[in-house]
N, C-alpha and C positions, 0 to 999 in steps of 0.2 A: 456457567456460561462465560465461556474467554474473549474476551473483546481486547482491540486495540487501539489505543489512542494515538490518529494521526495526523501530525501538522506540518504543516506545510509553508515553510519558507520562499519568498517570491525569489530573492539573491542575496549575497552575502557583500558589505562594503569592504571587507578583507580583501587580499590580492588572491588570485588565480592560487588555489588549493591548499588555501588558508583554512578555509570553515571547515575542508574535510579532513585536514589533517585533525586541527583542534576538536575535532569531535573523535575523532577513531583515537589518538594518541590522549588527552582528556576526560575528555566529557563520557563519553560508554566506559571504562573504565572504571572514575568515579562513581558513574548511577549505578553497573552493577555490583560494585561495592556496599550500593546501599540498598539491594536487593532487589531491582529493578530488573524485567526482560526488557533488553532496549535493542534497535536498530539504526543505523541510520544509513541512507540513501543521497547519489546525486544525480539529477539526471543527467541522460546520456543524448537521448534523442527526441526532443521537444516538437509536440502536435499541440499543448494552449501554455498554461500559465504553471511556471513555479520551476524551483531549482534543486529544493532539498527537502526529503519527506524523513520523518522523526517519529518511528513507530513506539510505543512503548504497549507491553502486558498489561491489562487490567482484568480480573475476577470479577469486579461487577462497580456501575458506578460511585459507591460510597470510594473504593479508591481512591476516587483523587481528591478527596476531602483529606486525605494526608500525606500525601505529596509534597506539597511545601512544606509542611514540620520534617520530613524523610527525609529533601535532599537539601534545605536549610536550616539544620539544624547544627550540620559543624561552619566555620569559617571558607574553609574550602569549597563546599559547595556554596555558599553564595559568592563567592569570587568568579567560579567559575562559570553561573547562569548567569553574572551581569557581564561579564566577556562576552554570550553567546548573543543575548540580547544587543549588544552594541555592535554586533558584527552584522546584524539581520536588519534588512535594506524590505520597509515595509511592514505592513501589518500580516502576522502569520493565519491561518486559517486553519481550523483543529476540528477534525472527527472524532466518533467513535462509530466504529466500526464492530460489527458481528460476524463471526463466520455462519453461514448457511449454504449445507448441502456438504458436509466436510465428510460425513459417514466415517471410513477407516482410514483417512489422510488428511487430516488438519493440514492445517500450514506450518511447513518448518521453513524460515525465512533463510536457514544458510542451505539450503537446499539446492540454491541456484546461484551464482557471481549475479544476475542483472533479473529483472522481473520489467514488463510488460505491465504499465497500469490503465487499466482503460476505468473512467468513472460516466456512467447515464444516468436518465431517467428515464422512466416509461411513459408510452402513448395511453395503454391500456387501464384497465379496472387494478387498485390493489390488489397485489398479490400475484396475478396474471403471471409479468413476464419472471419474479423469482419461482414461481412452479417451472417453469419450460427451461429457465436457465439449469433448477435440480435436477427434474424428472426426464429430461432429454439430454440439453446439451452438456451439463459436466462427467455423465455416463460417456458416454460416444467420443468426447474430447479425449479423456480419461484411458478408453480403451486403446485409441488412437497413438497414446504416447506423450500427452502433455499433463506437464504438474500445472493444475488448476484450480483457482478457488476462488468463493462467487463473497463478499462480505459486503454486509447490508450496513446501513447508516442509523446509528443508534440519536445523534445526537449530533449537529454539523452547523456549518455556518457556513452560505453560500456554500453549498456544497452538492455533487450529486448523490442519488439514493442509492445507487448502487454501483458496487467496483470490483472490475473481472482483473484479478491477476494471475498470470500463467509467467512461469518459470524458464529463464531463457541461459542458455550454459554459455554461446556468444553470439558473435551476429550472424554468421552464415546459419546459425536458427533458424531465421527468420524467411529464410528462403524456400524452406520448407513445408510453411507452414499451411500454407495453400494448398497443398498436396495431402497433405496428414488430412486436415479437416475437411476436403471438400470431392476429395475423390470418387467417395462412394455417392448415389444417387442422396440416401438417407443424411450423409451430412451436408450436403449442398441443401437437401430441403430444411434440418431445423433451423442452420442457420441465416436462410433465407426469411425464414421466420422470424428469425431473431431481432436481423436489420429493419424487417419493417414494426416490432414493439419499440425501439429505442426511439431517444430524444436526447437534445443538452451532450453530444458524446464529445469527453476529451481525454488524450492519453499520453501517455508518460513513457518512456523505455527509462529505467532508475539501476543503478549500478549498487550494489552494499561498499560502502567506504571502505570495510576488511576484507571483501572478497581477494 
């Protein structure tokens, strides 16, 4: 079961393209040096809170039970994560994250320069709207022409239960996108369904620092 550990930085006390360089030219570098799947994100176009999201692979939660002996074990990496720490403006906020409803397309994060992060909760009974999100809308989305993928909250602090990200190559995307999903009678109705399961909705447009 692959899940992803993802935190989230509110801003960075560095100057303007500081933290993302020190991360793409550092920090990724180093981790997967020491055998990490790592990402990291800035946002681009801001709907609530946060500036830069820090995806890492985990197989299953004993993971991070050795993490810090992994990436502080040489000198380097502890130089480098009290750099990253003393750049981070705020207290960070960390998921894990599940994929559900991935079928034959997991998520490949370089897949896209920029991703689309929308996080809710439901109105409904558990379970409810991640059925509708599988059994309806990431088929029809899917068919339609979006990279999409639905991951569930393993383990969060203030955080939403659930988080749609769809794959965006640049902006005029997004102009589209109304059109892709909502033209046929069928996708105007699940998704009209959709809006009225949700609660808590906030969303992120996030660029990869190596894109």
């Amino acid at each position: 079961m692959k899940m992803w550990h993802f935190e989230k930085f509110q801003a960075s006390k560095g100057k303007p393209g500081e933290m993302e360089t020190f991360m793409r030219d550092k920090m990724l570098p180093y981790f997967r040096s020491r055998g990490f799947n790592v990402h990291f994100f800035v946002t681009q176009h801001e709907l609530g809170q946060g500036e830069f999201f820090f995806a890492t692979e985990a197989a299953s939660f004993s993971d991070l039970d050795n993490w810090p002996e992994i990436v502080g074990a040489e000198t380097e990496g502890v130089e480098l994560l009290t750099r990253l720490v003393n750049m981070v403006d705020g207290t960070p906020q960390a998921s894990m994250l599940r994929e559900i409803g991935a079928g034959s397309t997991p998520l490949q994060w370089d897949s896209h320069p920029m991703w689309h992060i929308e996080g809710f909760n439901s109105k409904l009974n558990t379970g409810e709207l991640e059925t509708h999100l599988v059994e309806k809308c990431l088929p029809y989305w899917r068919e339609r022409g979006f990279t999409v993928h639905v991951m569930q909250s393993q383990l969060g602090f203030g955080e939403r239960s659930l988080w749609l990200l769809t794959g965006v190559d640049h902006f005029g995307s997004l102009d589209k996108w109304s059109e892709l999903a909502l033209a046929e009678p069928y996708g105007e109705q699940i998704m009209n369904e959709l809006v009225a399961m949700l609660r808590d909705k906030v969303g992120n447009l996030v660029r990869d620092v190596e894109a």
